[in-house]
C-alpha positions in Angstrom: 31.9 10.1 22.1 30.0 11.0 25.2 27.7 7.8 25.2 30.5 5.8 26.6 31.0 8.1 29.6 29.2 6.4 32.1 27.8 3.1 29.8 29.6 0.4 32.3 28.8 2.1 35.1 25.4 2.7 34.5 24.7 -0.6 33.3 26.5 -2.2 37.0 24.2 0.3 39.3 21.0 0.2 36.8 20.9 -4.1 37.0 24.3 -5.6 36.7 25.3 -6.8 33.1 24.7 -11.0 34.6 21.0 -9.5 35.1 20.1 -9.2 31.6 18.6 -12.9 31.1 17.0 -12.8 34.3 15.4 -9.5 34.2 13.7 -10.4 30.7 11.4 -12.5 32.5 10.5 -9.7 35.0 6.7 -8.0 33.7 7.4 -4.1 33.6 3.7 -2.7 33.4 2.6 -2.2 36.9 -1.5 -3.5 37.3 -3.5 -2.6 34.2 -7.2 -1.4 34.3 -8.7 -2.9 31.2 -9.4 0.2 29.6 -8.3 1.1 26.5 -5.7 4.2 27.3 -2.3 5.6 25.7 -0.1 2.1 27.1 -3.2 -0.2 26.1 -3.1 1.5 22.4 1.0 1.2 22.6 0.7 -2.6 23.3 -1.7 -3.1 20.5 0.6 -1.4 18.1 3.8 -3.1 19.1 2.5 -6.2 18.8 -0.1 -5.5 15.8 3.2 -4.0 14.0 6.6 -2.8 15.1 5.8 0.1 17.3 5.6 3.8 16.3 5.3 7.2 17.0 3.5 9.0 20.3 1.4 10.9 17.5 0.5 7.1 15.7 -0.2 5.8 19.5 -2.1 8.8 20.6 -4.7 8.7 17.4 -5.1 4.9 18.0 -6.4 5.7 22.1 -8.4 8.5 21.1 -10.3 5.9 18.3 -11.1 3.5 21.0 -10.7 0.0 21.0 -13.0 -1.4 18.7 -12.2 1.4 16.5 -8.3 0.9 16.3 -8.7 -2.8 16.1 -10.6 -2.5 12.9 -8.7 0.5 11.6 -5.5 -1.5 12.3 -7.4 -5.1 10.6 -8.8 -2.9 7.2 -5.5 -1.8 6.4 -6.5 -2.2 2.8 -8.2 1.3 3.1 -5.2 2.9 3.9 -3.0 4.8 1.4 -0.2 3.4 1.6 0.9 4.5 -2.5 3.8 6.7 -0.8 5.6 3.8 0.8 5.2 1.7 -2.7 6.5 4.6 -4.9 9.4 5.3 -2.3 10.3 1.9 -2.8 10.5 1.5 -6.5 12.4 4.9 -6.4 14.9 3.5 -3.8 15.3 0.2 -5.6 16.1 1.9 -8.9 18.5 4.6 -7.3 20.2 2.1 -5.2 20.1 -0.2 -8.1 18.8 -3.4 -6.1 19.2 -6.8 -8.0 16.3 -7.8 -6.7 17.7 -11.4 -8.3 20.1 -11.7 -5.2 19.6 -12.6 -1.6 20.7 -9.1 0.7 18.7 -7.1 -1.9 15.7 -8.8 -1.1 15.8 -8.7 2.6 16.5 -4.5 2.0 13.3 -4.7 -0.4 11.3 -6.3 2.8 12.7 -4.4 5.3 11.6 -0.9 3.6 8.2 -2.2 3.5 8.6 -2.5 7.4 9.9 0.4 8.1 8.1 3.2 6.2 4.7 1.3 5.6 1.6 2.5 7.0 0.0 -0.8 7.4 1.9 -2.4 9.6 -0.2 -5.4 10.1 0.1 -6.3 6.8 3.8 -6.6 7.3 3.7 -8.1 10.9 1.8 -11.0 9.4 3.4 -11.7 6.4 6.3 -11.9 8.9 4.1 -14.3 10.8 3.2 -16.9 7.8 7.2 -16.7 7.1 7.9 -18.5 10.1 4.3 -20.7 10.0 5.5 -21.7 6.7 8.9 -21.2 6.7 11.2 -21.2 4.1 15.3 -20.6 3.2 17.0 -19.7 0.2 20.0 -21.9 1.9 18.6 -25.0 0.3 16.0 -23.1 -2.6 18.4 -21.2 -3.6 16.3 -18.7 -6.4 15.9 -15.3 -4.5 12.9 -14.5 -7.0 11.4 -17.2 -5.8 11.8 -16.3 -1.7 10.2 -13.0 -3.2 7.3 -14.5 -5.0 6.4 -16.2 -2.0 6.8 -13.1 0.5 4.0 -11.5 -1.6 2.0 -14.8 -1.3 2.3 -14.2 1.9 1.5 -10.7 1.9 -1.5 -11.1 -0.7 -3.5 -13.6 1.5 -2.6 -12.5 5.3 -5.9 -12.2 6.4 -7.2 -13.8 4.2 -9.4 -17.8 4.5 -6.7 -20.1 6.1 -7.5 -23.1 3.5 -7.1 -21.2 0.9 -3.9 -20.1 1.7 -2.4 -23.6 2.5 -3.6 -24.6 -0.7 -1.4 -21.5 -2.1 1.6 -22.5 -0.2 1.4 -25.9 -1.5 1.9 -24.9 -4.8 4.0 -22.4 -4.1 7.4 -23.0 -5.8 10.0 -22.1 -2.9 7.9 -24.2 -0.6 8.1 -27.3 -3.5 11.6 -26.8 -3.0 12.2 -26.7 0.1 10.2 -29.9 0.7 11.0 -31.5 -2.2 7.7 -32.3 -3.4 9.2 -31.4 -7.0 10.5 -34.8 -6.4 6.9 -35.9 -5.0 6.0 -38.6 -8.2 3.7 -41.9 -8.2 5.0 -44.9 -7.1 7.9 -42.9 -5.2 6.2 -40.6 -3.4 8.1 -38.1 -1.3 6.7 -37.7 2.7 8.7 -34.5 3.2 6.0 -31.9 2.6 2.8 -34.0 3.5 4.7 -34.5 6.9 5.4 -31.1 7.5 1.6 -29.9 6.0 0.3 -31.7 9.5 3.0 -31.3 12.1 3.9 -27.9 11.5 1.1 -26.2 9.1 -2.3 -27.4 10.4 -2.6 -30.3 13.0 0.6 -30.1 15.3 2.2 -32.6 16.4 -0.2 -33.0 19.1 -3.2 -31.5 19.8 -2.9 -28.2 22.2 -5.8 -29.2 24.1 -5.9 -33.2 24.3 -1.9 -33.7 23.6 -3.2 -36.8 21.4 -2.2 -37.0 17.9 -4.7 -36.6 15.3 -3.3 -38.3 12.9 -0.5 -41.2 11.9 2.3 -42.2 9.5 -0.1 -44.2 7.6 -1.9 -40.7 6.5 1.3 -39.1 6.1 2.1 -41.9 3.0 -1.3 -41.2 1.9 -1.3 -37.8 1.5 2.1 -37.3 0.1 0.3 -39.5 -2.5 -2.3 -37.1 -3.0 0.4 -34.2 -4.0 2.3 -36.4 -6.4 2.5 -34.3 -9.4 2.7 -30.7 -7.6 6.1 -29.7 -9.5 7.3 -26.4 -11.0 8.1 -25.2 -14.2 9.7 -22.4 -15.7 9.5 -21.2 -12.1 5.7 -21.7 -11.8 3.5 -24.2 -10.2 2.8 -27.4 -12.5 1.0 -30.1 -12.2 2.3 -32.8 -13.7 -0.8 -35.3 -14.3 1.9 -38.5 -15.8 3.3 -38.5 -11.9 0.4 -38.0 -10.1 -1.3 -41.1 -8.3 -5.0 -41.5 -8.9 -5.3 -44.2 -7.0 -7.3 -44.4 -4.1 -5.9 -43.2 -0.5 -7.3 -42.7 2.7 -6.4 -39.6 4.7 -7.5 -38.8 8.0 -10.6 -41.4 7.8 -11.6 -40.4 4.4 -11.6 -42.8 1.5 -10.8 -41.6 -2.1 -9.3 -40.3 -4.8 -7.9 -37.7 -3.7 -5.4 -35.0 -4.8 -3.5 -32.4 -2.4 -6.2 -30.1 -2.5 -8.6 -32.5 -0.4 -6.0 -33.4 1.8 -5.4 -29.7 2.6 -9.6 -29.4 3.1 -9.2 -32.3 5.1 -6.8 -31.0 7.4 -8.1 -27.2 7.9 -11.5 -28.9 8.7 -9.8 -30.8 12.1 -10.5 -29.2 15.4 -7.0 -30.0 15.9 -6.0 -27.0 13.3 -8.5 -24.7 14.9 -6.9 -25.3 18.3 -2.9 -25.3 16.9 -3.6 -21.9 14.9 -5.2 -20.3 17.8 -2.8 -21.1 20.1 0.4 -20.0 17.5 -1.6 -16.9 16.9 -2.2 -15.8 20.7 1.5 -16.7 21.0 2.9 -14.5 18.3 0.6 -11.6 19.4 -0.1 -11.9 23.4 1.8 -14.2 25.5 2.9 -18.1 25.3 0.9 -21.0 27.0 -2.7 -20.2 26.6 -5.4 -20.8 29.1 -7.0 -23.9 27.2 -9.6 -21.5 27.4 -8.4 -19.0 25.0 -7.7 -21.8 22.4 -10.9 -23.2 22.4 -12.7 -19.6 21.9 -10.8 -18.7 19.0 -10.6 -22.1 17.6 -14.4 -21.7 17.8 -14.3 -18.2 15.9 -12.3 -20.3 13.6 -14.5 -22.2 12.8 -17.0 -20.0 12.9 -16.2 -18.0 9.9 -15.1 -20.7 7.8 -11.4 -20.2 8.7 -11.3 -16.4 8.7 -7.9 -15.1 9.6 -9.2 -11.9 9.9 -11.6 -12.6 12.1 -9.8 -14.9 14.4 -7.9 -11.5 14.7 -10.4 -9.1 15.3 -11.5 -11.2 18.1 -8.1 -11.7 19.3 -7.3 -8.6 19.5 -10.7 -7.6 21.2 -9.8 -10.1 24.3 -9.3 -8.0 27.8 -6.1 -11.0 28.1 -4.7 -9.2 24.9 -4.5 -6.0 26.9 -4.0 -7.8 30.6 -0.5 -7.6 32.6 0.3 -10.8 32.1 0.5 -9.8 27.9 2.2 -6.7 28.0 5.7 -6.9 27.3 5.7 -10.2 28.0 7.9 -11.6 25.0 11.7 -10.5 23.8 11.3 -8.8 20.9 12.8 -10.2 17.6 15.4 -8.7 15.7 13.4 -7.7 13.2 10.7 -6.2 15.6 14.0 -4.2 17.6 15.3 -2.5 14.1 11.9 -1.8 12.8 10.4 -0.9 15.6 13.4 1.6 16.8 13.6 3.0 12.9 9.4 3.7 13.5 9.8 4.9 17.1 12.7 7.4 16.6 11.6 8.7 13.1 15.2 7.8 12.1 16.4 6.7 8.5 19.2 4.3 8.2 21.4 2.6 5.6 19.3 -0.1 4.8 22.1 -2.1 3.5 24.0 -2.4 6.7 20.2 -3.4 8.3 20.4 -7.2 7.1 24.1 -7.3 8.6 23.0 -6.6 12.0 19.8 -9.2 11.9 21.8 -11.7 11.1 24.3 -11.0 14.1 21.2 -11.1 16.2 20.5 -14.5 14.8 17.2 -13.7 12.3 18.3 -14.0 8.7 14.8 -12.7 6.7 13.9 -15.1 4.2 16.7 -18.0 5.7 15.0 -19.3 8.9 17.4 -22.1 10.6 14.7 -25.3 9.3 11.6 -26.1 8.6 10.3 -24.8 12.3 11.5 -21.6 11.9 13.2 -19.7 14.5 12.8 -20.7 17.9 12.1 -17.2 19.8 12.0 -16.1 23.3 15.0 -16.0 25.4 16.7 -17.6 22.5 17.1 -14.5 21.0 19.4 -13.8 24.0 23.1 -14.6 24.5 26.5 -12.6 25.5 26.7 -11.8 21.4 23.3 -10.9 20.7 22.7 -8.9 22.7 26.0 -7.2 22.1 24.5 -6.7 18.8 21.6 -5.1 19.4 23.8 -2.6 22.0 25.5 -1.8 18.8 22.8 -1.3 16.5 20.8 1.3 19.1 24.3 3.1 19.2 24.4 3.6 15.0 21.0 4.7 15.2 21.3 7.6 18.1 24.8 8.2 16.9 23.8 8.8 12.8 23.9 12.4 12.0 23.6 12.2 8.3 25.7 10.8 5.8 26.0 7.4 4.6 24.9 5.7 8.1 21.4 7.9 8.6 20.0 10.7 10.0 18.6 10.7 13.8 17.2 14.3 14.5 16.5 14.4 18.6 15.6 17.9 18.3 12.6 16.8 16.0 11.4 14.4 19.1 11.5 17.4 21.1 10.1 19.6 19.3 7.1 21.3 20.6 7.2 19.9 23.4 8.7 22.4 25.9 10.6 19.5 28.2 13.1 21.6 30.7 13.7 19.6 33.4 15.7 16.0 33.1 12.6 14.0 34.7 11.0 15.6 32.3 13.1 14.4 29.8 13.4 11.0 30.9 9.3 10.6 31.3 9.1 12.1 27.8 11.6 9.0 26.1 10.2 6.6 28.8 7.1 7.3 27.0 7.7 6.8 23.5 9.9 4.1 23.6 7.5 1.5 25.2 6.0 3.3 27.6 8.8 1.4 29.7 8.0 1.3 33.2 11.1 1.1 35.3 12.0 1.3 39.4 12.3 4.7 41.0 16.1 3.5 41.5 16.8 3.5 37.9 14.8 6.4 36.6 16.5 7.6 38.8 20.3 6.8 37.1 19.0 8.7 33.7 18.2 12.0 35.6 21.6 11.8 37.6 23.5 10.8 33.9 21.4 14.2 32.3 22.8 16.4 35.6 26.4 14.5 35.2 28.7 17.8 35.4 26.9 20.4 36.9 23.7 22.0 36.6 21.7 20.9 33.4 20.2 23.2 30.5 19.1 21.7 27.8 20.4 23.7 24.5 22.4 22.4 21.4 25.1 20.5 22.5 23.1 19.3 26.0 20.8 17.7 22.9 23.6 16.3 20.6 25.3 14.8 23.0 23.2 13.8 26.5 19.9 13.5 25.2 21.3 10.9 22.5 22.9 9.2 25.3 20.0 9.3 27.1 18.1 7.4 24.1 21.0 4.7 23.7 20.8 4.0 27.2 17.1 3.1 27.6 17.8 1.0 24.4 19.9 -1.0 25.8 18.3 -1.9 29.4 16.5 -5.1 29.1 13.6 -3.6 29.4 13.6 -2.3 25.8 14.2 -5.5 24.7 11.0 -6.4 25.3 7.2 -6.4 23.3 
């Protein structure tokens, strides 16, 4: 195996393995202009997806800003029939009990991988840690699966309508136990969770003030007593609902969950809490108060139009400043997809879930109610031992049961000679990954290791492969 000829001491010179912490925090992209070039379009579509190819990075610069945002927003006029017939065709020749937890997380992470919308996905990944979910305590994997496509059906879509959705969605009446929500014992669980982690916050991103108490918590669990299931559908049960009359967030009435969830999306406090998780997710965390309170406005605006609180996102010269690029630690999820999309590699997808959840992100079976927690939690001794491992399968999979990784089809046409060249040319595609002269420097002298370099069949096989792995594994990589 040639990629372990110089791994240790590469990583030592390169940044020291007790670096790798530190140096996540380190911004790679030297100062950006704010126009929209090949590295501007790359940022968009790492964080508007999982990354991709230099052909899917090119077309999105040459469209413009504007342009790509919009192409990238409308993914509903994009054919993406070949992705959904691959995957019925996969599912019935790998036989998928689609019933069963790992099947399900394979079922979601071919949609990731060979889609050709990839904001659709990245958002339904969103809105499963917004509203997150496990099968640890539901328990029914159809019903983890009903609610991914919830998800998936509404991602753009009016945020109020959507909460409303979730609320009667069954995982989520199980998770919070409003199946055990009646009148006169209502449950808190999932009216206490609907304002601190679904609309309001705990406290307001701006003010820090809470905008609202336990008193409205009782009252609105009141108004959802009744939202039950049955036969695996949402029921409501009008014999335990309480029509008595509540007050909820200053209002006065008879009200059912519905109101309370019209209520709530109508706060400036929601505005302001779904800006800020939004700009967080996509750009960078801590928002100028500034940036909340634009988009919270735009909110607003359209009537609490996910799309269009995107759109404008996504249109902001911050999105595309120095301070956003590769400024968060990629997830799990986003480091398999995104290497599987970058590389133009296949692998076993039933060996994918395996390596997420060594890396600490179990689709459909976040920790609690918060969701995961992100950022340099992702990191430690054994994750990122992990993910090491996984960019070794990959580069190392020449066909078979693991997957197929073809270097020679990254090279193709493209008439690299040299190892600088080399190096620039994977620099490029997987990020673009800016990195000190110093250690640019290390992947040229591990190409020349031996001797004079040429770069034929087994140069290919076994350096350039190397070369991959090791740019996959710098900290660098590991960031968005």
């Amino acid at each position: 195996m040639a990629l372990a000829v110089t791994r240790r001491g590469f990583f030592d010179r390169a940044l020291g393995l007790g670096a790798v912490l530190s140096a996540a925090r380190v911004v790679l992209s030297q100062a950006q202009t704010m126009q929209f070039d090949q590295e501007a379009a790359a940022h968009l579509l790492r964080r508007t997806g999982f990354g991709g190819t230099l052909a899917e990075t090119d077309r999105l610069a040459q469209m413009g800003k504007e342009q790509a945002v919009d192409y990238l927003l409308n993914y509903e006029q994009i054919d993406d029939s070949a992705m959904e017939q691959g995957l019925q065709q996969y599912v019935l020749a790998q036989n998928l009990d689609l019933t069963q937890f790992r099947p399900i997380q394979i079922w979601w992470l071919y949609r990731m991988i060979y889609t050709r919308r990839p904001l659709l996905e990245k958002m339904t990944l969103f809105w499963h840690g917004h509203f997150a979910t496990a099968i640890k305590k539901v328990g029914i994997a159809p019903l983890m699966l009903q609610q991914n496509q919830l998800f998936r059906r509404l991602a753009l879509s009016n945020f109020e309508t959507l909460v409303v959705e979730v609320a009667k969605d069954p995982a989520m009446i199980l998770w919070l136990d409003n199946n055990t929500n009646i009148k006169n014992a209502p449950n808190e669980n999932f009216a206490r969770e609907l304002f601190e982690l679904f609309t309001l916050g705990i406290s307001d991103p701006i003010t820090g003030q809470a905008r609202y108490t336990e008193q409205d918590i009782k009252e609105a669990a009141r108004a959802f007593t009744g939202w039950t299931i049955r036969r695996g559908q949402f029921f409501f049960n009008a014999g335990q609902h309480d029509y008595g009359p509540k007050t909820v967030l200053g209002k006065m009435g008879d009200w059912n969950g519905d109101d309370v969830v019209r209520f709530a999306c109508a706060e400036r406090s929601t505005g302001r809490f779904i800006a800020k998780k939004l700009w967080e997710f996509f750009a960078y965390a801590n928002p100028e108060p500034q940036i909340i309170e634009e988009i919270a406005d735009v909110y607003f605006a359209s009537r609490y139009s996910i799309k269009d609180v995107l759109r404008h996102l996504f249109l902001r010269d911050e999105f595309y400043s120095e301070k956003a690029r590769f400024a968060g630690i990629k997830t799990p999820t986003e480091l398999v997809v995104g290497a599987l999309r970058q590389l133009e590699a296949s692998y076993n997808l039933r060996a994918l879930p395996v390596f997420l959840s060594a890396m600490e992100q179990d689709l459909f079976n976040p920790p609690d109610v918060a969701g995961w927690d992100g950022g340099l939690k992702w990191i430690n001794t054994a994750t990122m031992l992990v993910r090491y491992n996984f960019a070794n399968a990959v580069v190392t999979a020449r066909g078979g049961n693991a997957g197929t990784f073809s270097p020679e089809k990254l090279l193709s046409g493209k008439n690299l000679q040299t190892p600088e060249e080399l190096v620039d040319h994977f620099l490029r595609l997987l990020g673009p990954l800016r990195l000190p002269a110093a250690t640019r420097q290390l992947f040229t002298d591990y190409l020349r290791e031996g001797g004079s370099f040429r770069l034929d069949a087994a140069t290919i096989d076994r350096k350039v492969r190397g070369l991959i792995h090791l740019m996959m594994t710098l900290p660098h990589y590991q960031l968005n």
